[in-house]
C-alpha positions as MATLAB code, in Angstrom:
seq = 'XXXXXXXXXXXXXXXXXXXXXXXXXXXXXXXXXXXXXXXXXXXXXXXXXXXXXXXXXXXXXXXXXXXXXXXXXXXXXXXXXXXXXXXXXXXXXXXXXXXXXXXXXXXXXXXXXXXXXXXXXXXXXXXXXXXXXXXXXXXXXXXXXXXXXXXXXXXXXXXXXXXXXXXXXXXXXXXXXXXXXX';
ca = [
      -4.727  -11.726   12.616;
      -3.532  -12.987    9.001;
      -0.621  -10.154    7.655;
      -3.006   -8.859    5.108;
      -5.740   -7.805    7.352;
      -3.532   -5.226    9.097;
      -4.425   -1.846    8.788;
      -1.166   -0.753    6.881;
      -1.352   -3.662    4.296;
      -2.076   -2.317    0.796;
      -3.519   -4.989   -1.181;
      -3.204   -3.530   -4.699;
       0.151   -2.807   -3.994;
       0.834   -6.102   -3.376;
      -0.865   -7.728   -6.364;
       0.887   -5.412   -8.267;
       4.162   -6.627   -6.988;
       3.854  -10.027   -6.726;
       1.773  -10.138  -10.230;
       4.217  -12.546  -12.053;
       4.328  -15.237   -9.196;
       0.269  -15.033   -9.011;
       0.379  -15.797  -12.629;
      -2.638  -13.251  -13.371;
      -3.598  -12.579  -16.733;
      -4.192   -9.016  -17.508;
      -8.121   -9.692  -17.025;
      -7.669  -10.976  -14.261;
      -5.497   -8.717  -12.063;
      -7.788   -6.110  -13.653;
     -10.673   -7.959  -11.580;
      -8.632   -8.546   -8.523;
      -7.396   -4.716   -8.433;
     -10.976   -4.088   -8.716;
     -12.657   -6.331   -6.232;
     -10.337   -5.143   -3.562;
     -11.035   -1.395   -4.594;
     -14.665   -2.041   -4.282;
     -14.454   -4.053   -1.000;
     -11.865   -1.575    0.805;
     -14.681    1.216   -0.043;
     -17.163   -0.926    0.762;
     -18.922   -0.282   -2.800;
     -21.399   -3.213   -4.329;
     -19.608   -5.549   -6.535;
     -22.085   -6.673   -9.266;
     -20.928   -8.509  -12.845;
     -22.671   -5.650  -14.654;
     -20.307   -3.096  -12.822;
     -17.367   -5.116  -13.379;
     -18.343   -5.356  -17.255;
     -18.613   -1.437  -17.094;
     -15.652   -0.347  -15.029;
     -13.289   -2.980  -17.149;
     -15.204   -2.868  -21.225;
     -15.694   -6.085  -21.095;
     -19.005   -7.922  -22.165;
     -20.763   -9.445  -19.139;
     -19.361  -13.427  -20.593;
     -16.048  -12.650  -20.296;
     -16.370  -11.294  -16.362;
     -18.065  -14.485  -15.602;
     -15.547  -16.072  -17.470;
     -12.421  -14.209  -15.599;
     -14.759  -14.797  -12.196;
     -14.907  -18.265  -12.741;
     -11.001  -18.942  -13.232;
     -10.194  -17.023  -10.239;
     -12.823  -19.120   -8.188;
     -11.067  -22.052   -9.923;
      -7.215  -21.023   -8.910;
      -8.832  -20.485   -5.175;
      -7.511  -16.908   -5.304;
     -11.380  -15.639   -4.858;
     -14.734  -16.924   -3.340;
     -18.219  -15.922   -3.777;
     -20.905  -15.491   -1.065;
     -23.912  -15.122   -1.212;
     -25.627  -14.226    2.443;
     -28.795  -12.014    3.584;
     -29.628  -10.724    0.051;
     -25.704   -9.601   -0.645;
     -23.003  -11.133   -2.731;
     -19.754  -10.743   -1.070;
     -16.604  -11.437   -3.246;
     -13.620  -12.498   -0.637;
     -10.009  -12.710   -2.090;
      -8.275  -13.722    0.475;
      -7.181  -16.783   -0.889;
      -4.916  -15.002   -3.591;
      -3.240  -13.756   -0.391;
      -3.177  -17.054    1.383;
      -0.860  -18.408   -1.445;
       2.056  -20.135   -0.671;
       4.252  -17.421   -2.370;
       2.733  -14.818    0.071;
       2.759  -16.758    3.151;
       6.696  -17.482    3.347;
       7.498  -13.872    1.898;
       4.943  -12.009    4.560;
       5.189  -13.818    7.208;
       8.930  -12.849    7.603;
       7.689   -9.357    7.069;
       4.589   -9.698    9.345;
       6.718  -10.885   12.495;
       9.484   -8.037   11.098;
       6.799   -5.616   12.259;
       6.063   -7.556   15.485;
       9.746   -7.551   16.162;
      10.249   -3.638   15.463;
       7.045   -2.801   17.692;
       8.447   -5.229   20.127;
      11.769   -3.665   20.556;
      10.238   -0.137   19.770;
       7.807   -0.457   22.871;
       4.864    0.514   21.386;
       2.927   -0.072   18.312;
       4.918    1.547   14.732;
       3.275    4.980   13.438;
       2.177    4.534    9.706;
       5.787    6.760    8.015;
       7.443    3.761   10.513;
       5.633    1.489    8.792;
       6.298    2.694    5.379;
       9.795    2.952    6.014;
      10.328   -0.396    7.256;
       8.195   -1.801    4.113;
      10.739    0.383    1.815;
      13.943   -1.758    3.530;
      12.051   -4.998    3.150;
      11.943   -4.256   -0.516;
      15.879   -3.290   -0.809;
      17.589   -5.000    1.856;
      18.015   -8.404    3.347;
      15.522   -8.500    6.098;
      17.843  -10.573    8.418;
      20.491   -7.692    7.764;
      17.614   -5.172    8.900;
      17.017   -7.352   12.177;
      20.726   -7.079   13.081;
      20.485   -3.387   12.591;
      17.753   -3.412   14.953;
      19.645   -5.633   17.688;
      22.914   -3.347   17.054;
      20.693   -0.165   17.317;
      19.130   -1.445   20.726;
      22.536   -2.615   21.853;
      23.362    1.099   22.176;
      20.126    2.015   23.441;
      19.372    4.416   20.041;
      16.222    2.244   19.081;
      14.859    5.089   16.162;
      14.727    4.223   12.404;
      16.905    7.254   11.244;
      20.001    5.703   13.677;
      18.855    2.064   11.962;
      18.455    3.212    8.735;
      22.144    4.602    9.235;
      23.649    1.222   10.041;
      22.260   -0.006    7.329;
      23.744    2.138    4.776;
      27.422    1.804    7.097;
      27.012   -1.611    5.965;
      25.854   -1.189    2.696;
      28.946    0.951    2.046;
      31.330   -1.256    3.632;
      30.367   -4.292    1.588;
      28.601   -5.661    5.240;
      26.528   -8.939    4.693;
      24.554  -11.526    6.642;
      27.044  -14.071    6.404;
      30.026  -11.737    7.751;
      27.956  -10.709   10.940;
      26.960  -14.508   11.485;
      30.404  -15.823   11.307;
      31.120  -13.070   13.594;
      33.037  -11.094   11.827;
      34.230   -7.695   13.138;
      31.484   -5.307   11.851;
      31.491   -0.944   11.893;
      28.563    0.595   12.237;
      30.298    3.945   11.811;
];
C-alpha cells in the first residue's frame, strides 16, 4: 500500500508542510486542501462548488484545475455518471517519495520491533520525532531500547533527549563512539 493511503496519513497536513517544494500557488493549494476534504468525506466535487467554497468565478477553477492536471499532481475521472478527482499524483512526487518512504518503512520498523501494529498517539508521536530529529538517530534509539528489552516510546523518547543533551549524533554512534543513554 503507497504511504499516503494509510489510515494515519493526513493529507492536508502534508500539503501544508511540504507547500513550498510542491510549488502551489495559493489557488491552487486552496483546491488541493479542498479536493482532499471533499474526497476524505466522500462529498461531490463539482466546479460550481469549488467556485463557491473558494470566491472564485467558475474560469478561474477550471483554470487552477487545468494546471494541476498539467503538473500531474491531479487527474480527472469520469466513470458511471460520477466525476472523481484523484490527487495522488501530488503525493507520488519525487519530493514525497524519498522523504516518506523513510518514514513509511520507520513505521514498519517500529511495528516490527513493537510486535504488533502502532496505536494512533504511537503514531503521532513517532510523526512528531520525524519532524525534529534525525530519523536514523530515532532508529538507533529503537535498536538501543530493544537491546535492553524496554521496547516503549516513553523509554525511546528518553534516549533521545540523553542524546540530544549530550551533543549525541549519527555520525558519533556510527563510528562507534562510546554513547550514554543515561
Amino acid at each position: 500500500m503507497k504511504w499516503y493511503k494509510q489510515n494515519y496519513v493526513n493529507h492536508r497536513d502534508w500539503v501544508l508542510d511540504n507547500l513550498e517544494l510542491l510549488g502551489l500557488s495559493m489557488q491552487e493549494a486552496l483546491i488541493v486542501l479542498l479536493i482532499d476534504f471533499f474526497n476524505i468525506n466522500q462529498l461531490p466535487i463539482t466546479i460550481d462548488i469549488l467556485a463557491k467554497k473558494t470566491g472564485c468565478d467558475q474560469d478561474e477553477i477550471d483554470k487552477v484545475l487545468s494546471i494541476l492536471v498539467a503538473k500531474k499532481y491531479l487527474e480527472i475521472r469520469a466513470t458511471n455518471k460520477k466525476v472523481s478527482f484523484i490527487l495522488d499524483g501530488l503525493f507520488d512526487t519525487e519530493v514525497s517519495r524519498t522523504q516518506s518512504a523513510l518514514n513509511s518503512s520507520l513505521f514498519e520498523l517500529f511495528e516490527e520491533e513493537f510486535g504488533r501494529p502502532l496505536s494512533n498517539s504511537e503514531m503521532m508521536k513517532l510523526s512528531d520525532l520525524v519532524k525534529t530529529m534525525d530519523s536514523k538517530l530515532i532508529v538507533y534509539a529503537l535498536k538501543e531500547a530493544s537491546m535492553y528489552q524496554k521496547v516503549n516510546f516513553n523509554y525511546i523518547t528518553k534516549i533521545l533527549q540523553t542524546w540530544n543533551e549530550k551533543g549525541v549524533t549519527v555520525k558519533m554512534i556510527e563510528e562507534g563512539k562510546k554513547v550514554e543513554t543515561e
